[in-house]
C-alpha positions in Angstrom: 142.8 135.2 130.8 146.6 134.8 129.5 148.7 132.5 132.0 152.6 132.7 132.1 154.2 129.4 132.4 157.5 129.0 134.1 160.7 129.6 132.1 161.8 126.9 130.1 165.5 127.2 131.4 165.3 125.7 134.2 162.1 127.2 136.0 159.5 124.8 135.3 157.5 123.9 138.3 158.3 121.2 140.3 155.5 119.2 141.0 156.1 118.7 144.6 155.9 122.6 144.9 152.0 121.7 143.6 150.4 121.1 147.4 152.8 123.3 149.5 151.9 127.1 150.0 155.3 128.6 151.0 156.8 126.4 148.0 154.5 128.4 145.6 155.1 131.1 147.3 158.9 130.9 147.1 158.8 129.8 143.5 156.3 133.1 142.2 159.2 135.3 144.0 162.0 133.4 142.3 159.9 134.1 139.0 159.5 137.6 139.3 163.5 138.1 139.9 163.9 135.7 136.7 162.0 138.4 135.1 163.9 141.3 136.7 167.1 139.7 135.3 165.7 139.9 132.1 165.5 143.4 132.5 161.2 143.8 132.6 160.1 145.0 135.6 156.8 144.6 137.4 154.4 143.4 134.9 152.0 141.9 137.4 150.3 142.8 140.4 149.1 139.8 142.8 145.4 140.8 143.8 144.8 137.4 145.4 146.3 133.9 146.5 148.5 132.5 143.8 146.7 129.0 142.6 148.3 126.0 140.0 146.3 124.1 138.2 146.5 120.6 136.8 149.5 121.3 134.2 151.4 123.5 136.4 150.4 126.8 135.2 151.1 130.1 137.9 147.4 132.4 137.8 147.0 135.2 140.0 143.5 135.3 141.2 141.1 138.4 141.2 137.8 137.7 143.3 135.1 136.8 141.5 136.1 135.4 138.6 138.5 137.9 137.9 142.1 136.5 137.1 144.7 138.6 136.1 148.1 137.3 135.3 151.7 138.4 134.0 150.5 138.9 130.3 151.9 139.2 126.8 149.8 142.1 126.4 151.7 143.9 129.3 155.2 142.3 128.3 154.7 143.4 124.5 153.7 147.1 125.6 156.7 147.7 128.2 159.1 145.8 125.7 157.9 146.5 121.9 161.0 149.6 121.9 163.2 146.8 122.5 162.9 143.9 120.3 166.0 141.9 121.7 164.6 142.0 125.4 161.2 140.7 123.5 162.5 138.1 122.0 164.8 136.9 124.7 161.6 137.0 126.9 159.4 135.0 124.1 162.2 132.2 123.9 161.7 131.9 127.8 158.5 131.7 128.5 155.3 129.7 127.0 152.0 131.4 126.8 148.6 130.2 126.9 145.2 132.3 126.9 142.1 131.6 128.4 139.0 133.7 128.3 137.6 134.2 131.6 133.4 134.7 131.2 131.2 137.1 133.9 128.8 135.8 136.5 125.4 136.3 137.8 123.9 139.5 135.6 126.6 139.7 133.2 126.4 136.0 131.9 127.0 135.4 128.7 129.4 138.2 128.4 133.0 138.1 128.1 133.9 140.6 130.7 137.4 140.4 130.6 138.0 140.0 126.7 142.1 139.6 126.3 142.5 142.8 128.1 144.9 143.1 131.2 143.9 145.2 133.5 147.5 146.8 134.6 148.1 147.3 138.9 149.1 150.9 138.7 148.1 153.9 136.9 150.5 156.0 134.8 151.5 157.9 137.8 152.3 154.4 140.1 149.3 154.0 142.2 145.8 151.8 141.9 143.2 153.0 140.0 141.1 155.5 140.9 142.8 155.5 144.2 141.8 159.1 145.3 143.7 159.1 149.0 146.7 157.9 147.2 149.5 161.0 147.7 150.7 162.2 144.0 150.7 165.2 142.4 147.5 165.2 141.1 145.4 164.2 144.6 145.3 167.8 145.9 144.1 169.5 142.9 141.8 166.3 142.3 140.1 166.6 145.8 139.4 170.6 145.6 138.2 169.8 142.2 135.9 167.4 143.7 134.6 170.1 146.7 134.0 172.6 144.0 131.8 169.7 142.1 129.5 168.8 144.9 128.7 172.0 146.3 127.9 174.0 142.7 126.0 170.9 141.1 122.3 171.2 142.6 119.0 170.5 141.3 118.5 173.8 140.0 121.7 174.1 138.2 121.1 171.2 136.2 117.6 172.0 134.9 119.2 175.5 133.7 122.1 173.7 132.1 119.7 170.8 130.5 117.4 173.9 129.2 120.7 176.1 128.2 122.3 173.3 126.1 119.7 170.9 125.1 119.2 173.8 122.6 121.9 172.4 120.9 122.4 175.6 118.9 126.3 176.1 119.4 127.4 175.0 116.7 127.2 172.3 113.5 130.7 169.9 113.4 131.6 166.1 112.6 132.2 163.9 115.4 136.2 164.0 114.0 136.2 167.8 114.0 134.9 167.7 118.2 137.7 164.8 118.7 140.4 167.0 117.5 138.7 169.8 119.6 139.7 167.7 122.5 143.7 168.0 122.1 143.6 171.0 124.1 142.5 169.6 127.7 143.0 167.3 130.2 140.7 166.1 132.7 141.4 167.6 135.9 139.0 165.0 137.9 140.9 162.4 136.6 143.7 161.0 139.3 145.3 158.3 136.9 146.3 160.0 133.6 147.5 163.8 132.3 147.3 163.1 128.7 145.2 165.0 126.2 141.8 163.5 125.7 142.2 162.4 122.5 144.9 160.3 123.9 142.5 158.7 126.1 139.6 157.7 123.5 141.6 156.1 121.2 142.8 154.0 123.8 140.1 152.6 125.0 138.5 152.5 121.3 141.6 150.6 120.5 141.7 148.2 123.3 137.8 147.3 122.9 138.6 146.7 119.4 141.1 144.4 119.7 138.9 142.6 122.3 135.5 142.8 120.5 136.5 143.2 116.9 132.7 142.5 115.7 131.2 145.2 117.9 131.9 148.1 115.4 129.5 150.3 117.4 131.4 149.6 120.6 134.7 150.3 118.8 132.9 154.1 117.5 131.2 154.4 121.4 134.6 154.1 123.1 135.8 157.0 120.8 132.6 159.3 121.3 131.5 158.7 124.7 133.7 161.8 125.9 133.5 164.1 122.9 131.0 166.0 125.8 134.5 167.6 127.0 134.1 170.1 124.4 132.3 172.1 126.8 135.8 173.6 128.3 136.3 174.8 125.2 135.3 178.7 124.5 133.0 177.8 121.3 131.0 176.3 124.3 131.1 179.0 126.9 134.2 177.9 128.3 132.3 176.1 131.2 134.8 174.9 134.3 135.9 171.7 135.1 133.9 170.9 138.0 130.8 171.4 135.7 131.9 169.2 132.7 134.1 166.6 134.3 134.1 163.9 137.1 132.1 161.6 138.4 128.2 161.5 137.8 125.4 161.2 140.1 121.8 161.5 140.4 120.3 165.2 141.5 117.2 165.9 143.1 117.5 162.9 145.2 119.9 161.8 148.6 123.6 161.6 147.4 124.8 157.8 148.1 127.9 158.0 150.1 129.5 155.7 148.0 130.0 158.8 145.9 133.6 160.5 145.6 134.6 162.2 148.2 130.9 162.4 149.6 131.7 165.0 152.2 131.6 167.8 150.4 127.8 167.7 149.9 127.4 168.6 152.9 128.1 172.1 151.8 125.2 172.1 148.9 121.9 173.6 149.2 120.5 170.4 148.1 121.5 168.6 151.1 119.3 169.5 153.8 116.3 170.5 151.2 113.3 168.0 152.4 112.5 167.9 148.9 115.4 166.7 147.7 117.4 164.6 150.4 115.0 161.3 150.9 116.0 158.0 148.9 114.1 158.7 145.8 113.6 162.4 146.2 111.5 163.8 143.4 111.5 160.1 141.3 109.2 157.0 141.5 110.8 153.8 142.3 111.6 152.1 138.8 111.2 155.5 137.1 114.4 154.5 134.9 117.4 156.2 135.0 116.1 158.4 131.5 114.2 160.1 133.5 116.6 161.0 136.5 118.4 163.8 136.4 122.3 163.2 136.5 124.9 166.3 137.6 125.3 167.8 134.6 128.8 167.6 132.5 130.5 165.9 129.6 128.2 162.4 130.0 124.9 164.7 129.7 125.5 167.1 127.0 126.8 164.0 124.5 124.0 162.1 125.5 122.0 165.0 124.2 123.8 165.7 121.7 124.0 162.3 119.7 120.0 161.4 120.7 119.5 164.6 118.7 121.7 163.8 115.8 119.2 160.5 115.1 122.5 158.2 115.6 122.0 154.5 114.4 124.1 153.3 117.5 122.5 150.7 119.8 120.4 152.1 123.1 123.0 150.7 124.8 125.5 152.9 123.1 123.4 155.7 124.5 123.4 154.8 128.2 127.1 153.9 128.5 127.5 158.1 126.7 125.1 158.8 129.5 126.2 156.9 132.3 130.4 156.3 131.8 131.1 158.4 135.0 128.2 157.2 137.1 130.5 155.0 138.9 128.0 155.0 142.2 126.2 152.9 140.0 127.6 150.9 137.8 130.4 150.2 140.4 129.4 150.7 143.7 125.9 149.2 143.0 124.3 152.5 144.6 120.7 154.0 143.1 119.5 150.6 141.7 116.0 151.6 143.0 116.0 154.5 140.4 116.6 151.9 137.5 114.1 149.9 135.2 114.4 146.4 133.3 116.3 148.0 130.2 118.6 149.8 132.4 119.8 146.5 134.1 119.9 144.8 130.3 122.0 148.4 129.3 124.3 148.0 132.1 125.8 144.9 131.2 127.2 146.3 128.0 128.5 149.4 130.4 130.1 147.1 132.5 132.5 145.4 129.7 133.3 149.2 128.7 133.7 150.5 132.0 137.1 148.5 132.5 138.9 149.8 129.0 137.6 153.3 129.7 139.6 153.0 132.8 142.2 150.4 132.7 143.5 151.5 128.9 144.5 155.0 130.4 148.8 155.1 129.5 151.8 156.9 128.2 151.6 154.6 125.1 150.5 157.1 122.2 148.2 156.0 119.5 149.1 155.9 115.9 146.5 158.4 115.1 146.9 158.4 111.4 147.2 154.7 111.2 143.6 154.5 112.5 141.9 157.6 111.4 140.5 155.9 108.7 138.7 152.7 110.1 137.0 155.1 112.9 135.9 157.6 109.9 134.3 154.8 108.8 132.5 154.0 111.2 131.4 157.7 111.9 129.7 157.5 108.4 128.0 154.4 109.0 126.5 155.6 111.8 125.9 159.6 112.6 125.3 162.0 110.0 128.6 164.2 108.2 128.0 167.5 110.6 126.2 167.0 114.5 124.4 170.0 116.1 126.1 171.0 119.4 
C-alpha cells in the first residue's frame, strides 16, 4: 500500500486533528481541493473510514485488509504528459509504500502487490458495475440474455467435441495476439479498447508487481488469446458464445451469476437432470472435470494443455477460470472444487485484480515490450500452437 502524506506547504496534520472524526474529515476534504488546485483531479476513491496512524499518515481503508490510497502510481499515470504538474506535485507531497499481505486462504501472498486499484472504470463508473447507466449497459445486458439462454449442456459438449480437435489452424502465441486487434469485448462494461490493449496491461501491471513470476507475466498476456474465436479463421463464432462471464453447465446456475434472470429462459433450467446443486457432478469432483459455458477461457485452456506448455498448473486454471467470477469472487460452486483447486485459486486471486483493475485509455508501448514477452513465449510453448 502507498500512503500520501499531507503537503509539505503548510498541510501537515495537526496532531490535535489525530482523535477527532469531523477534524479528519475536514482536513481529507481540504486535501483533495489542495490537489484540485494543483490541477489533478480525483485520484482516489474513499471505500471506507479515513484512519491516521502513529506518524500522521492519511489511509483510506478497504475492508479486509484492503487499503487503497491516493497513489503515485495513479498520480504518475494521469500526470506523466505533463512533467511540470508532476514535479510541482512531487515537491509537495512525501510518499511512503507499504505492502499490504492477504488473509485467511490467501496467506502468504501479496495480494495487493504496488498495484492501485483505480475507483472508476474508463467510462466513470465502478467496476463491473452492470446497473450502472452508460453507453455500454444496454448492449452489455442483451449480450448477457443472449449468453444464458443459448449456453446449455448440450451446446457445450458439441463445442468441446468441435474445437478440442484443435485442427484450425497452426500459429505462435504472438501471431493469435495480433489476431486480437480487431475486437472488442462486448461483455465487457468497463473498457472498448482492442484486446491487445487489454493483455498487455495486465501483463504489464503484474510485471511490475511480481517481476520474478515470468510465467505470470506470459499468463496475463495469453489467458485471453481464446478471443480468436470471433475471428472468421475460427468460424466467426458470436460474442455471447466466446465472451463473458463463465459458469458451470449441467448443474443449477448460482444466482450470484450476471444477470441470473435470464436462465430462466434456457432449456437447462427446469431439466431435473440438470437443475439440483451438483447436477450431473460428484461433490469434490474438481473443477477439471466440470463443464464451464463454453467461450474464450475453454478453448485456450484446450488449446495450450495441447501444446504441452511448461507453464505452472496454476497458469492453466487461471486460462481456464479468469471469467468464472461466481467463483473466484462471489465464492459460489466451492462444493464442485477439490484440494488443488483451492491451492490454484490463490494464484487466480492475485491475477484476478490486474485482469480487471489495469483496464485504461493508457496505451502500451508495444514495441518497447515485444521482445521481453517473445522471450518468454520461447521459454515456455513451442514456435507454432495448434488451434
Amino acid at each position: 500500500m502507498e500512503a500520501i502524506r499531507g503537503c509539505s506547504t503548510g498541510n501537515v496534520v495537526p496532531s490535535s486533528l489525530s482523535s477527532s472524526v469531523v477534524g479528519r474529515q475536514k482536513y481529507y476534504y481540504s486535501l483533495r481541493r489542495n490537489l484540485a488546485h494543483l490541477g489533478i483531479g480525483s485520484l482516489g476513491v474513499v471505500y471506507g473510514p479515513a484512519s491516521w496512524s502513529a506518524n500522521s499518515t492519511l489511509r483510506l481503508s478497504l475492508p479486509r485488509n484492503k487499503s487503497k490510497v491516493i497513489v503515485r502510481a495513479r498520480v504518475v499515470e494521469q500526470l506523466k504528459s505533463d512533467p511540470a504538474r508532476l514535479g510541482k506535485l512531487k515537491k509537495g507531497f512525501d510518499f511512503e509504500d507499504k505492502k499490504v499481505h492477504g488473509e485467511g486462504e490467501h496467506a502468504g501472498l501479496d495480494l495487493d502487490g504496488g498495484f492501485v486499484v483505480p475507483g472508476t472504470n474508463s467510462f466513470g463508473h465502478t467496476f463491473r458495475d452492470y446497473n450502472a447507466e452508460s453507453e455500454r449497459k444496454r448492449s452489455v445486458e442483451e449480450f448477457y440474455r443472449v449468453n444464458h439462454i443459448n449456453q446449455t449442456y448440450d451446446f457445450v459438449k458439441k463445442m468441446r467435441e468441435e474445437y478440442g480437435q484443435l485442427n484450425r489452424i497452426e500459429m505462435s502465441i504472438w501471431e493469435s495476439c495480433e489476431l486480437l486487434n480487431e475486437f472488442v469485448d462486448e461483455s465487457d462494461p468497463d473498457l472498448d479498447e482492442p484486446q491487445i490493449e487489454h493483455l498487455l496491461q495486465s501483463a504489464e501491471a503484474i510485471r511490475k508487481d511480481y517481476p520474478n513470476e515470468d510465467w505470470l507475466h506470459l499468463t496475463a498476456l495469453i489467458h485471453d488469446l481464446g478471443k480468436v474465436l470471433l475471428h472468421q479463421s475460427f468460424g466467426a463464432l458470436p460474442q455471447w458464445a466466446v465472451v463473458g462471464d463463465t459458469f458451470p453447465v449441467g448443474c443449477a446456475y448460482d444466482e450470484s451469476v450476471v444477470h441470473h434472470k435470464y436462465f430462466k429462459e434456457n432449456p437447462d433450467y427446469n431439466n431435473p437432470a440438470y437443475n439440483t446443486k451438483c447436477g450431473v457432478y460428484g461433490e469434490g469432483c474438481g473443477l477439471e472435470n466440470v463443464m464451464m459455458s463454453w467461450g474464450h477461457d475453454d478453448y485456450m485452456y484446450l488449446v495450450a494443455k495441447e501444446s504441452k506448455t511448461t507453464l505452472p498448473p496454476a497458469a492453466l486454471f487461471i486460462i481456464r477460470y479468469h471469467s468464472f467470477y461466481a467463483m473466484h469472487t462471489a465464492g459460489a460452486y466451492r462444493h464442485l472444487m477439490n484440494n488443488e483447486d483451492h491451492e490454484n485459486l490463490r494464484w487466480l486471486k492475485v491475477f484476478n485484480k490486474y485482469d480487471l483493475y489495469s483496464k485504461s485509455k493508457v496505451r502500451i508501448d508495444i514495441d518497447k515490450v515485444k521482445p521481453y514477452y517473445l522471450s518468454l513465449i520461447e521459454k515456455y510453448f513451442p514456435a507454432k500452437l495448434r488451434w
